[in-house]
Structures are given as C-alpha cells and as structure tokens.
PDB file of N, CA, C, O and CB in Angstrom:
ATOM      1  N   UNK A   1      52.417 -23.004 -32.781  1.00  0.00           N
ATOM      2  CA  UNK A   1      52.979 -23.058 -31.463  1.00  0.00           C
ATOM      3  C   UNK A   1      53.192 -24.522 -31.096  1.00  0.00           C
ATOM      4  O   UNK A   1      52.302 -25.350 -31.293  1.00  0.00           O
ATOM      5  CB  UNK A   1      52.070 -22.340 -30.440  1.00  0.00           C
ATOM      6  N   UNK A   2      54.668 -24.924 -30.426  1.00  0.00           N
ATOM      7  CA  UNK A   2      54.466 -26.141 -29.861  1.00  0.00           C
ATOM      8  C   UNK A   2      53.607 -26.135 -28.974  1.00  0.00           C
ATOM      9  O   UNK A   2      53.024 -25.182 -28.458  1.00  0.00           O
ATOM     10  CB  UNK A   2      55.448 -26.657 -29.409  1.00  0.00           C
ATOM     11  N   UNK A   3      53.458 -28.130 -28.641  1.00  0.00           N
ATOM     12  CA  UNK A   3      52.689 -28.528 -27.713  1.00  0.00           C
ATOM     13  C   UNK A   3      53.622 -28.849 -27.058  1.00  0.00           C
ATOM     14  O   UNK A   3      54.167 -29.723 -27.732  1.00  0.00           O
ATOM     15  CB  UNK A   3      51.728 -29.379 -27.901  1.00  0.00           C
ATOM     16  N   UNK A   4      54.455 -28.645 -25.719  1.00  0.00           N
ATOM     17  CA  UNK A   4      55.191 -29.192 -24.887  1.00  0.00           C
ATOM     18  C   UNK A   4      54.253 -30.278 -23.450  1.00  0.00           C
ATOM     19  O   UNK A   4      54.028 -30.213 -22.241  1.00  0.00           O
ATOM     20  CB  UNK A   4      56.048 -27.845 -24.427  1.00  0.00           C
ATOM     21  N   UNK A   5      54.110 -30.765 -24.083  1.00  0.00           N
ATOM     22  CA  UNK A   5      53.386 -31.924 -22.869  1.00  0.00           C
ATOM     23  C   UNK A   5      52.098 -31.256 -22.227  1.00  0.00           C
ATOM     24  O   UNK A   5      51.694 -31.829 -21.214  1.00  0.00           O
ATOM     25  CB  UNK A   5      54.577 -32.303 -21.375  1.00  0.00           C
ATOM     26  N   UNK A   6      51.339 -30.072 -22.667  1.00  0.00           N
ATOM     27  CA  UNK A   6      50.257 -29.687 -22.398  1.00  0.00           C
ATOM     28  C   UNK A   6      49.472 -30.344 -21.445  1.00  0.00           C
ATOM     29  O   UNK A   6      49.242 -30.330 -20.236  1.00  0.00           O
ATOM     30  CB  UNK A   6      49.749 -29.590 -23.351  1.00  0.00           C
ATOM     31  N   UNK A   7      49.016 -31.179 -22.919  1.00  0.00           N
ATOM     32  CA  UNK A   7      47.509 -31.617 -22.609  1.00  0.00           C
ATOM     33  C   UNK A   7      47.800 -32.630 -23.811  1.00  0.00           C
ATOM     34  O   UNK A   7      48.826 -32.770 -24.478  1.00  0.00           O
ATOM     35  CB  UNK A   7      46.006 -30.314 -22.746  1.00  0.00           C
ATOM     36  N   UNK A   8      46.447 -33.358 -23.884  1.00  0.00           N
ATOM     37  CA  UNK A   8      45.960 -34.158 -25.303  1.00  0.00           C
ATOM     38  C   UNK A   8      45.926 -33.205 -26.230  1.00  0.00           C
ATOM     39  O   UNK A   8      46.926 -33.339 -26.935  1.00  0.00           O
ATOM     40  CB  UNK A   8      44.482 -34.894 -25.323  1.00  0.00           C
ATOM     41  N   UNK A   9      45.255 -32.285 -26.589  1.00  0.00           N
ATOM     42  CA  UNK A   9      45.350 -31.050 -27.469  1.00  0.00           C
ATOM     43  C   UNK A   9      45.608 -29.746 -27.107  1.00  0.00           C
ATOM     44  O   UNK A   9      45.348 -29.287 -25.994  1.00  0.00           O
ATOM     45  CB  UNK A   9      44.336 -30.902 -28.051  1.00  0.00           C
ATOM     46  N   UNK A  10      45.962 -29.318 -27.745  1.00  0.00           N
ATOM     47  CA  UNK A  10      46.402 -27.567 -27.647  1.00  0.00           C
ATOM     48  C   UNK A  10      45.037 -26.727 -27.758  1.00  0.00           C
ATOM     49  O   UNK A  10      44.796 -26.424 -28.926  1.00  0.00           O
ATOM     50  CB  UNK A  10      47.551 -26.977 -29.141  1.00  0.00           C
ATOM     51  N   UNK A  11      44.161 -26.313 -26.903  1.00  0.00           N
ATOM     52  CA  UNK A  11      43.079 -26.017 -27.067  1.00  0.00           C
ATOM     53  C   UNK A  11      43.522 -24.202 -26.023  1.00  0.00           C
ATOM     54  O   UNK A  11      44.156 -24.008 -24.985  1.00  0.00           O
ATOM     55  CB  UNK A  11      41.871 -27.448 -26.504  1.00  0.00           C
ATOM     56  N   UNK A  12      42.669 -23.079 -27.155  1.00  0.00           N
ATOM     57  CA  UNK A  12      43.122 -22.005 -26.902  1.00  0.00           C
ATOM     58  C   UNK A  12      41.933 -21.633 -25.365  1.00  0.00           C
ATOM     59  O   UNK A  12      40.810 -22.014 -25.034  1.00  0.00           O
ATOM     60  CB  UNK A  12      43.113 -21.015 -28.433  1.00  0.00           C
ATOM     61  N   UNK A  13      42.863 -20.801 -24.849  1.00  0.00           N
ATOM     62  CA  UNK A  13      41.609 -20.164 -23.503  1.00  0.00           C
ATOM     63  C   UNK A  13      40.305 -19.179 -23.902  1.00  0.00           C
ATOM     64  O   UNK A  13      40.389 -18.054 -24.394  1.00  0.00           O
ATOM     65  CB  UNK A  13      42.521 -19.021 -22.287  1.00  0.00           C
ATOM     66  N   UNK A  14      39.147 -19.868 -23.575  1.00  0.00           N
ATOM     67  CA  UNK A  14      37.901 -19.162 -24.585  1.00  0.00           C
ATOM     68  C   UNK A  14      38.125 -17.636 -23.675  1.00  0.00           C
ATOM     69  O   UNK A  14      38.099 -16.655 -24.418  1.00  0.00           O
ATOM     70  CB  UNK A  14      35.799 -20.114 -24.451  1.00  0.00           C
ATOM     71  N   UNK A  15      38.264 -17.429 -22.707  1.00  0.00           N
ATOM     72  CA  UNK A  15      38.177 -16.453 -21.801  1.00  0.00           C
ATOM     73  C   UNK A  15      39.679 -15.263 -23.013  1.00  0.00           C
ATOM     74  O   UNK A  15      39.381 -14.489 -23.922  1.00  0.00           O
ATOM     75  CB  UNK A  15      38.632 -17.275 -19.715  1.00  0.00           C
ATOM     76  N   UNK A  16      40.718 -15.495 -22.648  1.00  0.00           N
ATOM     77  CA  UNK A  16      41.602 -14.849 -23.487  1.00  0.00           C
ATOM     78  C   UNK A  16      41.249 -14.478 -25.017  1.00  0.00           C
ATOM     79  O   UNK A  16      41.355 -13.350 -25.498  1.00  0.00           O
ATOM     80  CB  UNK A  16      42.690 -15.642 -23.460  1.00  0.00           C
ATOM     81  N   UNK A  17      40.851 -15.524 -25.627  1.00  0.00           N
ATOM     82  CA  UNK A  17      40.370 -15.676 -27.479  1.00  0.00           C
ATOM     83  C   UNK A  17      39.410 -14.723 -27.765  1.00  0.00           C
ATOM     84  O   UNK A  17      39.293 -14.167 -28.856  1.00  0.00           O
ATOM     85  CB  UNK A  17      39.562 -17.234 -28.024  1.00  0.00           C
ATOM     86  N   UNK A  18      38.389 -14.439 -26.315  1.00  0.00           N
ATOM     87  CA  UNK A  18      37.275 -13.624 -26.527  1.00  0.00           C
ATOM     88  C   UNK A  18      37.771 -11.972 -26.861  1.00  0.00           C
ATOM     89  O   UNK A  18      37.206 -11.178 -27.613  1.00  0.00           O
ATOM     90  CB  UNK A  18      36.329 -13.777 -25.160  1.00  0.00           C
ATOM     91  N   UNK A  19      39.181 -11.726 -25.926  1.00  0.00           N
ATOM     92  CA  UNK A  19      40.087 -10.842 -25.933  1.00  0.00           C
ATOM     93  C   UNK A  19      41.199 -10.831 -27.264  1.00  0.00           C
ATOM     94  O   UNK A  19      42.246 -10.189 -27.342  1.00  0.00           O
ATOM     95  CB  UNK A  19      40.686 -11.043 -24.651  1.00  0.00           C
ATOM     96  N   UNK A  20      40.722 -11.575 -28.064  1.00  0.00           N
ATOM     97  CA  UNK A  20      41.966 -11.726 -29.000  1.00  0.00           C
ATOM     98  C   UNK A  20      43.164 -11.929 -28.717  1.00  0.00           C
ATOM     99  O   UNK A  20      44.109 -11.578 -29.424  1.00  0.00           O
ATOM    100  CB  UNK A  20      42.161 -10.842 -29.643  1.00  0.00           C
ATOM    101  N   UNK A  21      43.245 -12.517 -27.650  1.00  0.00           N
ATOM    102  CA  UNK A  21      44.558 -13.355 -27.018  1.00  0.00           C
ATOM    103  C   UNK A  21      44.576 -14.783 -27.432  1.00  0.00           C
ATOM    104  O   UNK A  21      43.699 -15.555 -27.042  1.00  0.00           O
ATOM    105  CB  UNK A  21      44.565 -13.382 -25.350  1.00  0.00           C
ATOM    106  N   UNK A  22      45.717 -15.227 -28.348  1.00  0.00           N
ATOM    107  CA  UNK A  22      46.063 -16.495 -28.496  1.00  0.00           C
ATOM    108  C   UNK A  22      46.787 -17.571 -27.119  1.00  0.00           C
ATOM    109  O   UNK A  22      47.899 -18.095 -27.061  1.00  0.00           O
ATOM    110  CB  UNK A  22      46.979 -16.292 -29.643  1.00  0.00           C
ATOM    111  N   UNK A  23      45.706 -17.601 -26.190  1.00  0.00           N
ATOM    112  CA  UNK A  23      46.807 -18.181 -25.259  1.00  0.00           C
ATOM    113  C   UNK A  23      46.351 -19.463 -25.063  1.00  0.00           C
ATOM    114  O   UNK A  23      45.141 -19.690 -25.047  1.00  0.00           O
ATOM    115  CB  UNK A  23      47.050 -17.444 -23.860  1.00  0.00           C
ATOM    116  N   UNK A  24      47.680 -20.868 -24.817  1.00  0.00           N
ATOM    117  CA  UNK A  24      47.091 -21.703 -25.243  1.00  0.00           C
ATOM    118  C   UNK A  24      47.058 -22.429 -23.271  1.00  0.00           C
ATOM    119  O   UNK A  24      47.769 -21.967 -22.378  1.00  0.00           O
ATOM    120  CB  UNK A  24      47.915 -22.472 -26.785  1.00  0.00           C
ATOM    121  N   UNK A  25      46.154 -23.469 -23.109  1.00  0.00           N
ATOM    122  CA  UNK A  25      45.801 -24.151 -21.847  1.00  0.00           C
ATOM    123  C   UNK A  25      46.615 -24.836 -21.384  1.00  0.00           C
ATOM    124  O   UNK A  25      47.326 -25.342 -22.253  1.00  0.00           O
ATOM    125  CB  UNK A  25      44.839 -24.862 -21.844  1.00  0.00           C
ATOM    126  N   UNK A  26      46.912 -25.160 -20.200  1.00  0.00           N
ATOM    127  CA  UNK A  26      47.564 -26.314 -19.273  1.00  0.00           C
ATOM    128  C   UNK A  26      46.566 -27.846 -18.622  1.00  0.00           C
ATOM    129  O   UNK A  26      45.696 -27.781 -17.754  1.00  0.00           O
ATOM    130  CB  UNK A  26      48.085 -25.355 -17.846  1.00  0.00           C
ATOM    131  N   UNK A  27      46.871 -28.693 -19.104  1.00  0.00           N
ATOM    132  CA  UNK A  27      46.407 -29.785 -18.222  1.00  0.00           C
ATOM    133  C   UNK A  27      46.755 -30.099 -17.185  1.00  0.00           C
ATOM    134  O   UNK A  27      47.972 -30.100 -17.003  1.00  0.00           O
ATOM    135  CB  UNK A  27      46.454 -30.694 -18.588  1.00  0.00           C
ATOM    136  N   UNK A  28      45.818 -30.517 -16.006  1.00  0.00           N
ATOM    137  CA  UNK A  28      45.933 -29.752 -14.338  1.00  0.00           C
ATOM    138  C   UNK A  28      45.625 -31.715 -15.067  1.00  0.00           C
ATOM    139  O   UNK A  28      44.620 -31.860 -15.763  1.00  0.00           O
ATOM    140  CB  UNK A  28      44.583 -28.005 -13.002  1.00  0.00           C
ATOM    141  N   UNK A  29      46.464 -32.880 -14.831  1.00  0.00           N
ATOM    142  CA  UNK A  29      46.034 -34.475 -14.768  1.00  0.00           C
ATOM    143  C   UNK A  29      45.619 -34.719 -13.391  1.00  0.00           C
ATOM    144  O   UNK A  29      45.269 -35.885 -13.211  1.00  0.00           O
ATOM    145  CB  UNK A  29      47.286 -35.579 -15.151  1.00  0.00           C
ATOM    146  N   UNK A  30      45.558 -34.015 -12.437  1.00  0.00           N
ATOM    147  CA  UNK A  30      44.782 -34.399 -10.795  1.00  0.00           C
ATOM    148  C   UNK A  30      43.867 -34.240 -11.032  1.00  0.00           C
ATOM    149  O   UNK A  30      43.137 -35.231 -11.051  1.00  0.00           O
ATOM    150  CB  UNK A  30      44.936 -33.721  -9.458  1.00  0.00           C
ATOM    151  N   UNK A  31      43.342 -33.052 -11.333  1.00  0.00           N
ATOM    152  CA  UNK A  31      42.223 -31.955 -11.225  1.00  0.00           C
ATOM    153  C   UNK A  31      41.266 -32.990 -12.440  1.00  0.00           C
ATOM    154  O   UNK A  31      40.208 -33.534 -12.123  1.00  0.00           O
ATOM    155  CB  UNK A  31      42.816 -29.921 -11.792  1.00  0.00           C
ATOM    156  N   UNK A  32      41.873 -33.100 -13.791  1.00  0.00           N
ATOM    157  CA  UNK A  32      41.718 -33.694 -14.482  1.00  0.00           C
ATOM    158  C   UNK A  32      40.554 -32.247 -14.949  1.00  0.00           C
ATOM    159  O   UNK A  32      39.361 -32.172 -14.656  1.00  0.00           O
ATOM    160  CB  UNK A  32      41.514 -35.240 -14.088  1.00  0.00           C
ATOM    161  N   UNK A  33      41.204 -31.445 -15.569  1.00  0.00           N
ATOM    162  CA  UNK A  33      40.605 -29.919 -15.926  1.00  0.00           C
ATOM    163  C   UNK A  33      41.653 -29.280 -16.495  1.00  0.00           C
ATOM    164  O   UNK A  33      42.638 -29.952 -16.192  1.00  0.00           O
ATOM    165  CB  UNK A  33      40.072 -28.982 -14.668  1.00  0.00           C
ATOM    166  N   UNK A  34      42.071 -28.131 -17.311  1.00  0.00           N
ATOM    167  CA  UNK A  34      42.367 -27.766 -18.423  1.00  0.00           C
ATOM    168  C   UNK A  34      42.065 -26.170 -17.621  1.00  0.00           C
ATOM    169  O   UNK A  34      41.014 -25.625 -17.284  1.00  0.00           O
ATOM    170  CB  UNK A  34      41.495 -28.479 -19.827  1.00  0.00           C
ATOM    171  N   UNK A  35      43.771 -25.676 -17.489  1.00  0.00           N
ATOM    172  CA  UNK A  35      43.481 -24.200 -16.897  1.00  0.00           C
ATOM    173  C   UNK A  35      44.469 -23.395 -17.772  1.00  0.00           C
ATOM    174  O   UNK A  35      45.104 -23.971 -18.655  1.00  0.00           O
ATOM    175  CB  UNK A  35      43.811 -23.990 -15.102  1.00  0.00           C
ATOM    176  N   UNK A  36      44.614 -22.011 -17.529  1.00  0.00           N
ATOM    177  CA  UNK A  36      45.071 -20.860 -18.342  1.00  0.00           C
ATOM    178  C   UNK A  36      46.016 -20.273 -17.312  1.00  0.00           C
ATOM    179  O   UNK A  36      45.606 -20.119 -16.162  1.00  0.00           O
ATOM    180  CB  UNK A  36      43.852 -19.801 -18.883  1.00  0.00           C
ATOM    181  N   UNK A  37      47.464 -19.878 -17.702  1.00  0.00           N
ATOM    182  CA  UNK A  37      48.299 -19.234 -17.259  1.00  0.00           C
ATOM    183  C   UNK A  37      47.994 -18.411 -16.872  1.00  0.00           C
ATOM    184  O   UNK A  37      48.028 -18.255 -15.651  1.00  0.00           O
ATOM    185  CB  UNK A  37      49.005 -19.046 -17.731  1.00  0.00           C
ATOM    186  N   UNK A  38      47.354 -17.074 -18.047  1.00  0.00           N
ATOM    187  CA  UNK A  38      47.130 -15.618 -17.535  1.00  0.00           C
ATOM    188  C   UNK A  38      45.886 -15.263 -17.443  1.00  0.00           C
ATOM    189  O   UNK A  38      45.906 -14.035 -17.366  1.00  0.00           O
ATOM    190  CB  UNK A  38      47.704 -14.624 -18.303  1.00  0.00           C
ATOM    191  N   UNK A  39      44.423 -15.768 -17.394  1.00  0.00           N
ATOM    192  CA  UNK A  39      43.720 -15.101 -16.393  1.00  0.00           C
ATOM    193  C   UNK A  39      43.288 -16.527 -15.472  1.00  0.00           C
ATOM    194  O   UNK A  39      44.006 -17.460 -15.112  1.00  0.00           O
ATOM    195  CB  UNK A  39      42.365 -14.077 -17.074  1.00  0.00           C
ATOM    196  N   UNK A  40      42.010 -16.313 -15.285  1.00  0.00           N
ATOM    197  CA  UNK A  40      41.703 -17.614 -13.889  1.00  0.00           C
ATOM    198  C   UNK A  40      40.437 -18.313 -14.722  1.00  0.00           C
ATOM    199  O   UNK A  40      39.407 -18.424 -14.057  1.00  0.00           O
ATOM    200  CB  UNK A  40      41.012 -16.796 -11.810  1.00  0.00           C
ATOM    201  N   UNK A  41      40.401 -18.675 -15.750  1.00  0.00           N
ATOM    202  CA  UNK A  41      39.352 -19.801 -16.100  1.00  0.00           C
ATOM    203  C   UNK A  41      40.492 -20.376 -16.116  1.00  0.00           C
ATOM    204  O   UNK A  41      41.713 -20.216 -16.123  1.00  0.00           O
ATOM    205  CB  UNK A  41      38.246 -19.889 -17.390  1.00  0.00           C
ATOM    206  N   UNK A  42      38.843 -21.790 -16.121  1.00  0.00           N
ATOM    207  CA  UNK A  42      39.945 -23.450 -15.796  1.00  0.00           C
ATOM    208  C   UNK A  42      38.574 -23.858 -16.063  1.00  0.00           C
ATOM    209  O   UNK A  42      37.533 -23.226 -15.886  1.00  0.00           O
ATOM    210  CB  UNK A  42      40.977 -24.084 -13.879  1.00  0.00           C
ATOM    211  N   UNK A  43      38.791 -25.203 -16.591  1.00  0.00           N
ATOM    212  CA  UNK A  43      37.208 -25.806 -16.342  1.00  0.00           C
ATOM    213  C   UNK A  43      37.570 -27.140 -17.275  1.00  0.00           C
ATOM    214  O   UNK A  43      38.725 -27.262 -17.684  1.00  0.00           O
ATOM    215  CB  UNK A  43      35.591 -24.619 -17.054  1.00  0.00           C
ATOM    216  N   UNK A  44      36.258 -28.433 -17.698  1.00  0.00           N
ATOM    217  CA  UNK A  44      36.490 -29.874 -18.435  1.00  0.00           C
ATOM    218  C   UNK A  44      36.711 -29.456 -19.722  1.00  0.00           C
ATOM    219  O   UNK A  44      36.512 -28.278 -20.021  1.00  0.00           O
ATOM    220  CB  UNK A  44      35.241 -30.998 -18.400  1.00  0.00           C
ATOM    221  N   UNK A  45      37.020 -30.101 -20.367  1.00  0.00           N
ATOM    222  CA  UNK A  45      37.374 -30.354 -21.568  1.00  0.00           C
ATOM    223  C   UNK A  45      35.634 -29.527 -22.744  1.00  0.00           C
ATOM    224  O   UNK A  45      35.500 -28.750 -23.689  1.00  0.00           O
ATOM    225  CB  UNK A  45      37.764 -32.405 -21.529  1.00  0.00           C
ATOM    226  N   UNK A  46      34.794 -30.297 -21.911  1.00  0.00           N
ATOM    227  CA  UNK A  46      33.277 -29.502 -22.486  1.00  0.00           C
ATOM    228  C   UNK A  46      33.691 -28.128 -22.302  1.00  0.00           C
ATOM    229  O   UNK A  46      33.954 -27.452 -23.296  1.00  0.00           O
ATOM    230  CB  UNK A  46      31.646 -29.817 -21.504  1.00  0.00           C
ATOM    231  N   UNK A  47      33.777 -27.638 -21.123  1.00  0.00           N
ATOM    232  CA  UNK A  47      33.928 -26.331 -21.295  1.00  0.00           C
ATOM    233  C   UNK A  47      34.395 -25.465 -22.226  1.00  0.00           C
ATOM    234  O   UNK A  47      33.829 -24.539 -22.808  1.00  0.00           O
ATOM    235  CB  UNK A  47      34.383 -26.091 -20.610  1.00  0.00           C
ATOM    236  N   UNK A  48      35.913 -26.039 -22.317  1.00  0.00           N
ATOM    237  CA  UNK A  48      36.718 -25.151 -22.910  1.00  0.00           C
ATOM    238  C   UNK A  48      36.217 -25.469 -24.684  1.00  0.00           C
ATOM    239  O   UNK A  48      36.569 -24.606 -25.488  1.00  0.00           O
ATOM    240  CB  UNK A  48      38.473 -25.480 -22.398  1.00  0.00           C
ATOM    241  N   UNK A  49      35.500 -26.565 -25.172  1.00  0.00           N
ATOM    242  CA  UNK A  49      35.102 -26.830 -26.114  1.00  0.00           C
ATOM    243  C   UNK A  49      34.082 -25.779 -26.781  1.00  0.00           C
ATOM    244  O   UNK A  49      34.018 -25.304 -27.915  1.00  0.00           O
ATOM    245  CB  UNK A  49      34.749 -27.953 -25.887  1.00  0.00           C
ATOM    246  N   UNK A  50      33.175 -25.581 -25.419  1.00  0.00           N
ATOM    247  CA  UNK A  50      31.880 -24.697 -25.569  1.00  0.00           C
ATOM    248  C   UNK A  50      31.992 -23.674 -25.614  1.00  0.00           C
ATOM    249  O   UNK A  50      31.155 -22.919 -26.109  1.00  0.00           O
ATOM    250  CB  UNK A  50      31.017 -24.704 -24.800  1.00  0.00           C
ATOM    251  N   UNK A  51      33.295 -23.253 -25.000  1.00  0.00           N
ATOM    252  CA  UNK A  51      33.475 -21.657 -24.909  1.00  0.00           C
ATOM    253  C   UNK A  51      33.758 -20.978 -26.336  1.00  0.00           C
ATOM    254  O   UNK A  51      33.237 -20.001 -26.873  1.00  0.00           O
ATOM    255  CB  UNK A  51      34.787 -21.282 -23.894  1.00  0.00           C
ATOM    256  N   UNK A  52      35.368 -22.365 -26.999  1.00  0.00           N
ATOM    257  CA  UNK A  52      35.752 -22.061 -27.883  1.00  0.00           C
ATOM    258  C   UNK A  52      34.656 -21.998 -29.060  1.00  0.00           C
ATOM    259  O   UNK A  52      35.094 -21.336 -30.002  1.00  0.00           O
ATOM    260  CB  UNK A  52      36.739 -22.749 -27.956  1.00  0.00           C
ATOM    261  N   UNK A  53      33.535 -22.428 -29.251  1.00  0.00           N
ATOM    262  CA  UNK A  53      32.458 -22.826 -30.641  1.00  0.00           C
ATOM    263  C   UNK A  53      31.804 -21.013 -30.064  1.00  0.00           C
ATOM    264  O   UNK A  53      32.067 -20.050 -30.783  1.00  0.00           O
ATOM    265  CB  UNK A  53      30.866 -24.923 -30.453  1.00  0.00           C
ATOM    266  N   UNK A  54      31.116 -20.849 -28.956  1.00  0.00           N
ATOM    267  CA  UNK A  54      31.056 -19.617 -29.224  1.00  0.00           C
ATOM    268  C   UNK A  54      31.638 -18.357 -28.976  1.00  0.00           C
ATOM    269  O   UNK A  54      30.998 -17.413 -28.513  1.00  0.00           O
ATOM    270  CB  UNK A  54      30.334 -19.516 -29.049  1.00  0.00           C
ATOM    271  N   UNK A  55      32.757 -18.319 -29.252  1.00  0.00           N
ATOM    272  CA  UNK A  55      34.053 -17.410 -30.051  1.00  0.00           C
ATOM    273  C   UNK A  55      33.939 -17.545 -31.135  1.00  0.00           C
ATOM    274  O   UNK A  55      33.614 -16.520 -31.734  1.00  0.00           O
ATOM    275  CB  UNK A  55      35.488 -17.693 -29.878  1.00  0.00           C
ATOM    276  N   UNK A  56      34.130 -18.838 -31.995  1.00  0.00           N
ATOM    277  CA  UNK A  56      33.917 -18.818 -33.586  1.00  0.00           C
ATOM    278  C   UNK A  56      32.772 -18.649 -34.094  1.00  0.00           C
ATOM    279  O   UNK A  56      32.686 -18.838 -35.307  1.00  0.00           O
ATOM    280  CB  UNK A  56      34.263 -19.898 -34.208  1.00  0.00           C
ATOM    281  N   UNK A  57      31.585 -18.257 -33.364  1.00  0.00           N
ATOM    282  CA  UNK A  57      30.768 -17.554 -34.332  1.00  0.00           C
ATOM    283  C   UNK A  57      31.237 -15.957 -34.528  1.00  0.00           C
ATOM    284  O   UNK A  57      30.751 -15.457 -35.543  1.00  0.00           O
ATOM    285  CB  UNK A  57      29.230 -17.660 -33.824  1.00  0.00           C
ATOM    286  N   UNK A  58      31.764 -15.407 -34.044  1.00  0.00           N
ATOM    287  CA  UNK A  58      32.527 -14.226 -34.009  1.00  0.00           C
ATOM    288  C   UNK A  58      33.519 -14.396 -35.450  1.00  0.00           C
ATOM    289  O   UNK A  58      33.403 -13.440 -36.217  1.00  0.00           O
ATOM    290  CB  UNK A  58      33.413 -14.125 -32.452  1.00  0.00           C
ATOM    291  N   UNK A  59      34.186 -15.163 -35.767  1.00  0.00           N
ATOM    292  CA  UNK A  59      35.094 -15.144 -37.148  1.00  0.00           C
ATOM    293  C   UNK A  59      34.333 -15.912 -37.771  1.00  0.00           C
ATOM    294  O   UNK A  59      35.053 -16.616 -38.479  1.00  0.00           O
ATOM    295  CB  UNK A  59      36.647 -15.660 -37.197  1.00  0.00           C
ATOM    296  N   UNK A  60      32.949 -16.258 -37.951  1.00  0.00           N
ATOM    297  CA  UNK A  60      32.312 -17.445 -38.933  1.00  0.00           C
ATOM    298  C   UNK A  60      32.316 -16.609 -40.321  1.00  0.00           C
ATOM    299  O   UNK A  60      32.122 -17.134 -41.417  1.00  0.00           O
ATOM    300  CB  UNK A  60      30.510 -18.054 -38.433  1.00  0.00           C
ATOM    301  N   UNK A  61      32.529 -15.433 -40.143  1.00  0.00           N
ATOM    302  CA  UNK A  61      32.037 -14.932 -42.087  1.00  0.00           C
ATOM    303  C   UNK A  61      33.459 -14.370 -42.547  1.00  0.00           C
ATOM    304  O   UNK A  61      33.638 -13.693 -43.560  1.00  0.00           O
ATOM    305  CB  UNK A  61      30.486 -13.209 -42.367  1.00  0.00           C
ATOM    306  N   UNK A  62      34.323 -14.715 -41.742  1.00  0.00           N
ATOM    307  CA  UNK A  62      35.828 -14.378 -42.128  1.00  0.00           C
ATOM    308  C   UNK A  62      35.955 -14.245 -43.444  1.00  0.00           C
ATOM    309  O   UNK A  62      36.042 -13.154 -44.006  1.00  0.00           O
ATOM    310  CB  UNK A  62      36.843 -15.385 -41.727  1.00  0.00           C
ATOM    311  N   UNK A  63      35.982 -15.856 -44.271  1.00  0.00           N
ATOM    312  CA  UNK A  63      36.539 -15.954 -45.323  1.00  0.00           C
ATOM    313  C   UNK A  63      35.341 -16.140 -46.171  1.00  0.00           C
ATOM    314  O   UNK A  63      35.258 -17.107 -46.927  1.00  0.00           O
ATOM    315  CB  UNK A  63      37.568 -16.919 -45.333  1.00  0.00           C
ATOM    316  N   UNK A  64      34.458 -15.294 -46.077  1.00  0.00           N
ATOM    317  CA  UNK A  64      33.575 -15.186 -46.847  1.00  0.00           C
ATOM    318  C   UNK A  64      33.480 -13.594 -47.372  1.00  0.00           C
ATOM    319  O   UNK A  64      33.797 -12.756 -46.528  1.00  0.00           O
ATOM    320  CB  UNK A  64      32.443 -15.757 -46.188  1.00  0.00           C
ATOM    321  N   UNK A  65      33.101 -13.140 -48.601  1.00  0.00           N
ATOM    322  CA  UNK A  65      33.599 -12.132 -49.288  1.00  0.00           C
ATOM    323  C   UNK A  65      31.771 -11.453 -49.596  1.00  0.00           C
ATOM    324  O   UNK A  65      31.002 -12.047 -50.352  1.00  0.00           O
ATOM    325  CB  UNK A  65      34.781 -12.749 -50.783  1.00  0.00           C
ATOM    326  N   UNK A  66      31.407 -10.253 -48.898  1.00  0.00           N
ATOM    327  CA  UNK A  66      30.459  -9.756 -49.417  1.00  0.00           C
ATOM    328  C   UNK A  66      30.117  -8.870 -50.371  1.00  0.00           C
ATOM    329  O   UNK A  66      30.174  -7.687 -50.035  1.00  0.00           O
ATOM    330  CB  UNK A  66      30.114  -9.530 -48.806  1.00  0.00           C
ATOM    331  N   UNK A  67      29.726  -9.157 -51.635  1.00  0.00           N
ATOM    332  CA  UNK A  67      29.430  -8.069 -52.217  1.00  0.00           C
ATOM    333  C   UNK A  67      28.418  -7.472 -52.321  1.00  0.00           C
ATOM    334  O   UNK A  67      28.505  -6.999 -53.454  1.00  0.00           O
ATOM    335  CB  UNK A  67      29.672  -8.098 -53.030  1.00  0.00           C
ATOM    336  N   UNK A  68      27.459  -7.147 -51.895  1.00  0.00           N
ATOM    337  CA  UNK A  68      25.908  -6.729 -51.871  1.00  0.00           C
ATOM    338  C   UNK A  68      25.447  -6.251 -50.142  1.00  0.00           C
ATOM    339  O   UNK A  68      25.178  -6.886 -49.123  1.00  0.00           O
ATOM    340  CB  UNK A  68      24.862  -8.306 -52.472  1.00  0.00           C
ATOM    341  N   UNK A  69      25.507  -5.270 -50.386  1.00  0.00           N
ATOM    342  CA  UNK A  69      24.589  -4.597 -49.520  1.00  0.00           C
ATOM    343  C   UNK A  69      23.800  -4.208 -49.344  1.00  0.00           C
ATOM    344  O   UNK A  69      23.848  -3.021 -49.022  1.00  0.00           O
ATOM    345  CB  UNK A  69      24.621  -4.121 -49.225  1.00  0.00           C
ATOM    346  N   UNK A  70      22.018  -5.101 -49.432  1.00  0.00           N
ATOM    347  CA  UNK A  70      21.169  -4.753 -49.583  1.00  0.00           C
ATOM    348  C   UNK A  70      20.336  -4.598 -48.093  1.00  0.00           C
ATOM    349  O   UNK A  70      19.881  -5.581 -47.508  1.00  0.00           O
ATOM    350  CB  UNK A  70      20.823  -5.450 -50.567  1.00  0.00           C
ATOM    351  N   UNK A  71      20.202  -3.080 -47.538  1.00  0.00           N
ATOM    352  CA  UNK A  71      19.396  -3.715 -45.752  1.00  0.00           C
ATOM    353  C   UNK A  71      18.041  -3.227 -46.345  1.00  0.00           C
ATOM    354  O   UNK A  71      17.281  -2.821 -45.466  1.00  0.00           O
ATOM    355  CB  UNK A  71      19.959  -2.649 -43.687  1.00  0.00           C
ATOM    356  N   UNK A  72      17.637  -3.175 -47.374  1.00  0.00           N
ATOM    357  CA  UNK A  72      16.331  -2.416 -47.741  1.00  0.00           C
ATOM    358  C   UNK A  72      15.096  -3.475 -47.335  1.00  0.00           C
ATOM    359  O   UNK A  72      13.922  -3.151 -47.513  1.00  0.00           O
ATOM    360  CB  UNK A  72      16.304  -1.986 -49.520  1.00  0.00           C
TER     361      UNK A  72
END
C-alpha cells in the first residue's frame, strides 16, 4: 500500500489488525498522535507500537511448520 503523506511510517491500526483488518493510520501533526479512519482509536506512536507487538504474538508461529504432536 502507498504511503501518501501519512505519517513517518505506515503503521497498521492495532484495534482493526486485532479484527484482521489491514487498515493503515493517519498522522493528526497538532495532536501530534496517530489516528484510524474506521474505528475511534488514536493514541502516540508507543501506543500504536504496543498494540501492534501484541497482535503479533497472535501470527508468531506462522511460518513455523509443526510436526509432532505430543500433549502427553
């Protein structure tokens, strides 16, 4: 996806991502905060950082391949 003048980075909305929505943030430069088109989070740059790290423990074993199923 382009970045059309966003922000500094294209950082996805943890609130949407949690939903499996790829939607990406707006930089509010007054506010100096980082908000989302379609629902109502907004918050610093930490935030949206913190939100996003725990979402990716959710895909952390993606590309990892199990063969053994041992729950014994």
């Amino acid at each position: 996806m382009a970045q059309a003048g966003k922000g500094k980075l294209n950082y996805r909305c943890p609130s949407c991502f949690m939903r499996d929505l790829d939607i990406d943030m707006f930089y509010d430069k007054d506010k100096q905060e980082y908000y989302c088109i379609r629902c109502q989070f907004h918050g610093s740059e930490e935030d949206v950082l913190a939100g996003n790290e725990m979402v990716r423990t959710r895909y952390g074993a993606m590309h990892k391949r199990f063969t053994k199923f041992d729950f014994d």
